[in-house]
N, C-alpha and C positions, 0 to 999 in steps of 0.2 A: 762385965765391962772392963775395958782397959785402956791407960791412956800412952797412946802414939806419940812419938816424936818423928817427921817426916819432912822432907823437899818435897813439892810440888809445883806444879803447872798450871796456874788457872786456866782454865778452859772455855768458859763461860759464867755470866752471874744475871741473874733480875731482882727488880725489886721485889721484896714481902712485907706486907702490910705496910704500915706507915713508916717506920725506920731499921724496916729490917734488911738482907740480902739473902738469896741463896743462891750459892756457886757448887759448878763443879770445876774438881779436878784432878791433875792427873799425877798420881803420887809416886813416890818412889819405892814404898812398902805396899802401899796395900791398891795401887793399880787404882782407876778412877772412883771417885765416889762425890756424893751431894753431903752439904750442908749446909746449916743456917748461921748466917753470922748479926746477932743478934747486936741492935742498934748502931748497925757499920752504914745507915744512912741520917744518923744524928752529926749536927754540924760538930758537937765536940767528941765524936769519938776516933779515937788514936790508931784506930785499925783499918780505919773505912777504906782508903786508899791503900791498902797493900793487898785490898781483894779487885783487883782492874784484873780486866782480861788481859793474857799473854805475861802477865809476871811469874815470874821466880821466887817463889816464898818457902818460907820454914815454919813448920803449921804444930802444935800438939793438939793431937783431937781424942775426943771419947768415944771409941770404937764401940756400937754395941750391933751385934747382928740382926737382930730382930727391929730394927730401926733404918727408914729409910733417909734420916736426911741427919748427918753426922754432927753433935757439939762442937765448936774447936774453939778452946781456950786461951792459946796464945797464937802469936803469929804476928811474924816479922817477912819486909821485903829483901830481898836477897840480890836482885834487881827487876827493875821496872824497863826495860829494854828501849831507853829516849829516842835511838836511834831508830830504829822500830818504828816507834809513833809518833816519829814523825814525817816520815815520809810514806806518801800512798803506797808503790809499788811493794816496798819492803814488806808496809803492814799487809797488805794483799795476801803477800804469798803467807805470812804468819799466820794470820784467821785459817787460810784453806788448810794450813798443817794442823792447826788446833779442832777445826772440825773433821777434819780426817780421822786425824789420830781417835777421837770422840767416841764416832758412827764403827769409828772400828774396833773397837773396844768394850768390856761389859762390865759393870761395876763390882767392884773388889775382887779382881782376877789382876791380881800382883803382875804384873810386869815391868824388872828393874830394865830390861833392856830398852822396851819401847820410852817408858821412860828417858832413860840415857840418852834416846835417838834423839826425841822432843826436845830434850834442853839442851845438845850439843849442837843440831841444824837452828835453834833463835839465835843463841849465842855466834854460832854460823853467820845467820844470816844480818844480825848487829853487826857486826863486822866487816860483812862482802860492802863491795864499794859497787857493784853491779852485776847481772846477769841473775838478778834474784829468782825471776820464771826459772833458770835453770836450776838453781838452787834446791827450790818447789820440788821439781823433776824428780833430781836426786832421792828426795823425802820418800816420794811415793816408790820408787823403786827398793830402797832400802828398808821402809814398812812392810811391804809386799811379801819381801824376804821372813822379816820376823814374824810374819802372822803365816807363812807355810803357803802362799798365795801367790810365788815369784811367777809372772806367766812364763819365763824362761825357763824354768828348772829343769826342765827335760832335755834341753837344747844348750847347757853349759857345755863345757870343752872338760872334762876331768881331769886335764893337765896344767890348764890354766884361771881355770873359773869364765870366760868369755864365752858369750852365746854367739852360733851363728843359725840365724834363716834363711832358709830360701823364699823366694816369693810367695809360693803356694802355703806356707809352713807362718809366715807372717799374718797374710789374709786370715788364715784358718783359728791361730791361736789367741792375738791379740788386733784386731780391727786390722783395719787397711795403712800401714804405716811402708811409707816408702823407702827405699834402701839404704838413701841418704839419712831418714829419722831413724833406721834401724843402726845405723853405721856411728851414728850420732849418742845413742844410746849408749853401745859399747866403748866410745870414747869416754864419758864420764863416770862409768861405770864404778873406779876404785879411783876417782881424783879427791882430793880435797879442797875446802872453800877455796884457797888462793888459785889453784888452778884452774877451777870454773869461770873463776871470775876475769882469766885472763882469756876467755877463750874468744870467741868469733863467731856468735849467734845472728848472724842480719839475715843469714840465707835459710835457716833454720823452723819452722813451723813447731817454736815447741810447746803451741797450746793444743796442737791437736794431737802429739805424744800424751801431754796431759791429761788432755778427754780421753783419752783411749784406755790408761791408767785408772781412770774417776768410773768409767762403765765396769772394767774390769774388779775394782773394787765393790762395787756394789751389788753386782752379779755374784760373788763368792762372801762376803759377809750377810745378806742376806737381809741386807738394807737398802732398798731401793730410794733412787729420788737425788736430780740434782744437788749438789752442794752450792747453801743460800749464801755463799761466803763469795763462789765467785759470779753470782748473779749481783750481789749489791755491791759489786767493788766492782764491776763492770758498770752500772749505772752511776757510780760516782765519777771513774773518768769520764765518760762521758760528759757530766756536768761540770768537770772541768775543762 
């Protein structure tokens, strides 16, 4: 056994037993993993709120390999991302990153990159003031990238990084996305938050770039099945 000091990503948490938790998340050493954070649903305990989904924390855990759901001894919020949660659209696109990142990922397969990606697009998207669906877009293109899955990569430019399609070459490799979605794509491709956020999305269809993204991903990690993140945050606009 040995004990870890690490930044992480909550990812997810439920309750256990009557005042326990267990969450996962997604670390910056040792790539995602569970644990139980024992009595973080007693009303006086000092930790219970720094395991909320989508925070930033600073965790020491007791690594043991033969153990499925990890000790963590200490643990501070780093931040709780207000802006985030409190606005639906924001929080929207946040879940879909957190479950993404998740379903695409295996537990204790270190990855300081994807890491880095997860907490630079919240911190991202705490910040953008709008166009967060695009925001979203980005994530999934840029994850794509890091897990060897870019549906582009055959179709970069060597001299620039930019992919171009042809119609027949768009149908065939990633769904049916139109010239203007494909053209759309290549514009954000290397913008950062401020410039997304200035952009001009009205004409723009970018939940079905999205879905097309969400098939492609599932189709190559080898986990099939809707993501429940943007089914339940579709039924809450709706109900408002």
């Amino acid at each position: 056994m040995s004990n870890i000091k690490t930044d992480a990503i909550v990812l997810s948490g439920f309750k256990y037993g009557d005042t326990s938790k267990i969450v996962s998340v997604m670390s910056e050493t040792s790539g995602k993993f569970s644990a139980i954070i024992k009595g973080a649903r007693n009303s006086k305990s000092k930790i219970g709120g720094v395991f909320e989904n989508i925070n930033h924390i600073s965790v020491i855990f007791t690594k043991k390999e033969s153990r499925d759901l990890q000790l963590i001894s200490k643990a501070e919020c780093v931040s709780s991302f207000g802006r985030i949660k409190s606005d639906l659209d924001r929080l929207s696109a946040a879940y879909r990153m957190l479950e993404l990142t998740s379903r695409s990922t295996y537990d204790y397969h270190a990855s300081p990159e994807i890491y880095s990606l997860l907490k630079e697009f919240l911190y991202g998207l705490e910040n953008s003031e709008r166009n967060y669906e695009a925001v979203f877009l980005r994530y999934q293109m840029k994850l794509s990238v890091l897990l060897g899955i870019d549906p582009f990569d055959g179709f970069r430019n060597s001299k620039d990084g930019n992919f171009v399609l042809n119609d027949r070459e768009r149908n065939l490799h990633f769904g049916r996305l139109t010239a203007e979605q494909s053209g759309f794509l290549q514009s954000i491709a290397d913008m950062d938050f401020k410039q997304i956020g200035s952009l001009d999305c009205q004409n723009i269809d970018i939940r079905a770039i999205q879905n097309s993204y969400e098939i492609h991903f599932l189709q190559h990690t080898g986990k099939y099945g809707v993501l429940r993140s943007n089914q339940i945050f579709e039924e809450l606009k709706k109900a408002n």
